[in-house]
C-alpha positions, 0 to 999 in steps of 0.5 A: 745731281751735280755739285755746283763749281766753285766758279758758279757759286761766286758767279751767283754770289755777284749775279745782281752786280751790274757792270757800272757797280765797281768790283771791290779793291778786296775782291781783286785781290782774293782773284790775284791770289786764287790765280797765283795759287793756280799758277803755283799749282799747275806751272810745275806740271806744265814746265815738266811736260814741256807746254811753258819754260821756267823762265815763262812761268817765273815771269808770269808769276813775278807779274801777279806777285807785282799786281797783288803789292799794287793792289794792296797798296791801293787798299791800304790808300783807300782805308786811309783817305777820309770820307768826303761825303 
């Protein structure tokens, strides 16, 4: 029997969202940081065998390192505004 991917567990823990329901501020930043880790894994490889320079994978990284302080800005402004309805 195979072993059920993490990919396929998230993907049937979020199968009844429908594409009008809003993906959650938390729920992008935890996909910034699994893909930051990834990067931070895999890059090394990838510049040691030639498939991405230093200066590429830097970039790369510098950009989600970017989106995840936007991000959490974005959650701490939405945990402070008061509820209007």
């Amino acid at each position: 029997m195979e072993r059920e991917s993490e990919t396929t567990k998230i993907f049937n823990e979020n199968e009844n969202k429908h594409f009008t329901q809003q993906v959650t501020v938390d729920e992008e930043i935890d996909e910034i940081k699994r893909e930051l880790a990834t990067r931070r894994r895999v890059y090394p490889n990838w510049i040691d065998t030639g498939k991405i320079n230093e200066a590429t994978a830097d970039y790369r990284i510098l950009i989600l390192e970017k989106i995840l302080i936007r991000l959490n800005e974005a959650a701490c402004a939405e945990s402070i505004q008061p509820k209007m309805f």
